[in-house]
C-alpha positions as CSV (number, residue, x, y, z in Angstrom):
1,X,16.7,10.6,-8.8
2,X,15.9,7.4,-10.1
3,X,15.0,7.5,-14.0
4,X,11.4,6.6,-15.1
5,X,12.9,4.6,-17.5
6,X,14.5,2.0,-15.1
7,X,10.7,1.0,-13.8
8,X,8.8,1.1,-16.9
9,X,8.2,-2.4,-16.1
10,X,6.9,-1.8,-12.9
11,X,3.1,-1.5,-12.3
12,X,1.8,-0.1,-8.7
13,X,-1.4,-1.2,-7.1
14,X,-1.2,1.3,-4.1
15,X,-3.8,2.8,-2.0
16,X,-5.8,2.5,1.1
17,X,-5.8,-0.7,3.2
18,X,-8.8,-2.9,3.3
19,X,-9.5,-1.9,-0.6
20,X,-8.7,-5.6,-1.9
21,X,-5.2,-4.9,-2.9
22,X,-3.7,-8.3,-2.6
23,X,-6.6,-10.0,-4.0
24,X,-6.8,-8.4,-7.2
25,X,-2.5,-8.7,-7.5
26,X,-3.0,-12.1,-7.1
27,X,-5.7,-12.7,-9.8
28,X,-3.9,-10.0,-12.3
29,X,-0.4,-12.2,-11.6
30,X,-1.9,-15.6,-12.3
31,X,-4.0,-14.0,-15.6
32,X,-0.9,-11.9,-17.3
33,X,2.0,-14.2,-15.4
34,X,3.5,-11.2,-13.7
35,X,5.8,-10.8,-11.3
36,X,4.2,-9.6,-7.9
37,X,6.4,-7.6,-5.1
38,X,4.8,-7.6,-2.1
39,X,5.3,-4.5,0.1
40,X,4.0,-5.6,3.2
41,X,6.1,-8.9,3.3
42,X,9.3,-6.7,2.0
43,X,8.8,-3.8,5.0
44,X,10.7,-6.9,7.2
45,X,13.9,-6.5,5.7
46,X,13.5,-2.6,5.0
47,X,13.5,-2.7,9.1
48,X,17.1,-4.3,9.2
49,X,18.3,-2.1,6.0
50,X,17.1,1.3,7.8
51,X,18.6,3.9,9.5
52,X,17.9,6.6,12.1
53,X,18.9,9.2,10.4
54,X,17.5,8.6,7.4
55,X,14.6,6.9,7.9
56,X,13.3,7.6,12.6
57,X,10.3,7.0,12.0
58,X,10.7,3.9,10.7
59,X,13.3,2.5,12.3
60,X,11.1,3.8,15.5
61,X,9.2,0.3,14.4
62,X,12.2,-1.9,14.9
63,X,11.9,-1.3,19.3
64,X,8.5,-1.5,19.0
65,X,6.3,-4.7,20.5
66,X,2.7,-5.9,19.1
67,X,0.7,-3.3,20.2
68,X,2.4,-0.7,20.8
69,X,1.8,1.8,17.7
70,X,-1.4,2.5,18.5
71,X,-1.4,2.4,22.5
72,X,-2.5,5.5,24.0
73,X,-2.4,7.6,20.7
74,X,-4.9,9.2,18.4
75,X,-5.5,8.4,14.6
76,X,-4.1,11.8,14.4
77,X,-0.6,10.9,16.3
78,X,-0.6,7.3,14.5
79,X,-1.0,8.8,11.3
80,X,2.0,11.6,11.8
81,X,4.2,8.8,12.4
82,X,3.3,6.7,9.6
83,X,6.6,6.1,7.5
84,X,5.1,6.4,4.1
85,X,3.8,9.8,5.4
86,X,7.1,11.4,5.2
87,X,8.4,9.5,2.1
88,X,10.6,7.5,4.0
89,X,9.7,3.8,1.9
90,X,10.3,5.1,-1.4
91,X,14.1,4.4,-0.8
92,X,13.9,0.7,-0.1
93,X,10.8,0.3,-3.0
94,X,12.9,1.8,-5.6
95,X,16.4,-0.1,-4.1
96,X,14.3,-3.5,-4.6
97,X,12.6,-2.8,-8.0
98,X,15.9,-2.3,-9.5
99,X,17.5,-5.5,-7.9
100,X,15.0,-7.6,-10.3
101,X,15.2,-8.4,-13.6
102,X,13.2,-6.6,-16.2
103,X,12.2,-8.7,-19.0
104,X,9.2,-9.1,-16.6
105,X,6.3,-7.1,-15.7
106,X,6.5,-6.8,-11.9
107,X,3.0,-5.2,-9.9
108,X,4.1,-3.7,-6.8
109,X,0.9,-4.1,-4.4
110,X,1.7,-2.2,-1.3
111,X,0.1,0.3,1.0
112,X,2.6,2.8,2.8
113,X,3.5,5.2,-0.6
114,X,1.9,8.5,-1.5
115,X,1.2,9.6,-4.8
116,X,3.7,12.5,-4.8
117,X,6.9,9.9,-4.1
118,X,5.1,7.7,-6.6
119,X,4.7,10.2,-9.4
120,X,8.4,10.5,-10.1
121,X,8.9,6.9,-10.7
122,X,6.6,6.4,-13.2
123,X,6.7,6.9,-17.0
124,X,3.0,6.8,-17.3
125,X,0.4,8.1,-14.7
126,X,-1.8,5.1,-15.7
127,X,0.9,3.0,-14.6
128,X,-0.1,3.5,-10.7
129,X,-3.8,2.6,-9.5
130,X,-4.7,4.2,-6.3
131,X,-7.8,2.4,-4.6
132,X,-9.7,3.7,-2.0
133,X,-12.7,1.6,-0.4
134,X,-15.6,3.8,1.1
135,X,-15.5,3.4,4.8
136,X,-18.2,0.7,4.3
137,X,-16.3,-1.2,2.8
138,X,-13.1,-1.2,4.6
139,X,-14.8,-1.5,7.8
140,X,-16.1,-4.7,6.6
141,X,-13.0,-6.0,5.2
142,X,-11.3,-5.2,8.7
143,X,-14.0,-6.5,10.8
144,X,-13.4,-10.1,8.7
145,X,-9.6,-9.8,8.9
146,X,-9.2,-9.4,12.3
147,X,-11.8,-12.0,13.3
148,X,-9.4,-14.2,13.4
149,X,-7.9,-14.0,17.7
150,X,-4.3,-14.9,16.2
151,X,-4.3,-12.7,13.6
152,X,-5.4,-9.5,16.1
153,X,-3.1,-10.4,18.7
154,X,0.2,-10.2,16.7
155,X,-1.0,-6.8,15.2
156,X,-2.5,-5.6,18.3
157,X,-1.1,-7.4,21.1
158,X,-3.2,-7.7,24.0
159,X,-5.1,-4.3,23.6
160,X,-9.0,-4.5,22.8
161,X,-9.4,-5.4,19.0
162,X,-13.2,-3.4,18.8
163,X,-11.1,0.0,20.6
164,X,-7.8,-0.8,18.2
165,X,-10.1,-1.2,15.2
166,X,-12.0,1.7,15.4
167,X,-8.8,3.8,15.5
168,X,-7.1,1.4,12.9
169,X,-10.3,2.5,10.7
170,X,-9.7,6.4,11.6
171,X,-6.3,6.7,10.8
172,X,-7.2,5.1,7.4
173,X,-9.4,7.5,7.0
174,X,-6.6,10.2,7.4
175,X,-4.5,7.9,5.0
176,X,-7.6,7.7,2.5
177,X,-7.7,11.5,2.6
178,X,-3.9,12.0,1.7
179,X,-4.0,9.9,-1.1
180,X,-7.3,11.6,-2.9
181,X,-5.8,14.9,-2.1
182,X,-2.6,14.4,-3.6
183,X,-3.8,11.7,-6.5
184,X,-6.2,14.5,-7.9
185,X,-3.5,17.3,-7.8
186,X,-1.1,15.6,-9.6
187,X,-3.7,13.7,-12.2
188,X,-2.9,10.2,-11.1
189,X,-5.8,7.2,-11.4
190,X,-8.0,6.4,-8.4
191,X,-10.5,3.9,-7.8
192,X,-13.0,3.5,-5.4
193,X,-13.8,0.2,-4.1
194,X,-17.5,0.1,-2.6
195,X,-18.2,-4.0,-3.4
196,X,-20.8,-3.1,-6.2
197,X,-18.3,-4.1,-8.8
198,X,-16.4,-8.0,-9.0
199,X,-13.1,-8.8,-8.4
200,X,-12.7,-9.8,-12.1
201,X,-14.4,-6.5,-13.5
202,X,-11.8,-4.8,-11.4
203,X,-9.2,-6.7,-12.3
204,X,-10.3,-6.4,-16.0
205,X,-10.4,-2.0,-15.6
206,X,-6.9,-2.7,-14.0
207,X,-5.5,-5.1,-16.7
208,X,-7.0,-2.1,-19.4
209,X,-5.5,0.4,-17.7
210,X,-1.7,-0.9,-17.2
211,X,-1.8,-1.7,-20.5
212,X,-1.3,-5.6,-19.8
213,X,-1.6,-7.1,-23.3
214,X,1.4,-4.8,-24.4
215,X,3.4,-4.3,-21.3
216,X,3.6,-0.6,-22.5
């Protein structure tokens, strides 16, 4: 078990996809010069670094063409298989963390981690921020990302993006769900994200919250 100690640098903006994630990292790291790990970007080498015996649901990804996680299954069946479900990232996050340097505050902004692998990790429960956008506003967000043909196509192959999206959103749901559930029970900070509030407000809750200004 890795010490709460070793990532007291570390910062997690975590939470459902579609909640503006990336875009508030990216205004938080140019304000407070911080050191952003990108999840999403670093799940390409956690495919080559996994295992199946440690880690078959993920390395279940590695055979897998565009497309093909959510042909022919339900939000249900995608969202059994998700990785982060079963706690299989939390080995590569914390493996990666502790490869950097810390005379720098790194913010981790990632989706695929529950709040119970999470809790562990941190020496402060307002370390983490969990955001959850309403449905509204995720199916919004979703509906804008994957306007984009190119951008569909290499997530989703050639199945229909209006059928993929609408289970894309459900399994979210499912996702969303977890992550209240488990956020509440173990007292950890959530945010919802309905659009009524700017990017700079939420940045500036976030920046109060992790303690920016001290890097405590």
């Amino acid at each position: 078990m890795t010490s709460p100690a070793r990532l007291r640098h570390v910062r997690w903006l975590v939470g459902g996809t579609g909640a503006g994630k990336s875009t508030a990292a990216a205004v938080i790291a140019r304000r407070f010069d911080l050191d952003v790990y990108d999840g999403d970007r670093a799940e390409h080498d956690w495919l080559r670094r996994c295992t199946a015996e440690r880690h078959p649901r993920f390395a279940a990804l590695r055979d897998q063409r565009s497309g093909d996680m959510w042909r022919d299954r339900s939000p249900g069946q995608i969202f059994e298989a998700m990785a982060g479900l079963h706690g299989e990232t939390v080995e590569f996050l914390v493996e990666d963390l502790l490869a950097r340097p810390t005379d720098r505050t790194v913010l981790v902004d990632y989706f695929g981690v529950l709040p119970r692998d999470l809790a562990p990790l941190l020496s402060r429960p307002a370390h983490a921020a969990f955001l959850v956008p309403t449905p509204e506003f995720r199916r919004a967000a979703l509906t804008r990302r994957y306007a984009d043909r190119d951008r569909a196509r290499a997530n989703w192959g050639g199945l229909d993006p209006a059928v993929v999206l609408e289970t894309r959103l459900a399994r979210d749901a499912l996702w969303d769900a977890e992550v209240t559930r488990q956020a509440r029970e173990l007292g950890l900070p959530l945010l919802t994200i309905d659009g009524n509030r700017s990017v700079d407000r939420t940045v500036d809750a976030l920046a109060r919250q992790f303690r920016l200004d001290t890097a405590q």
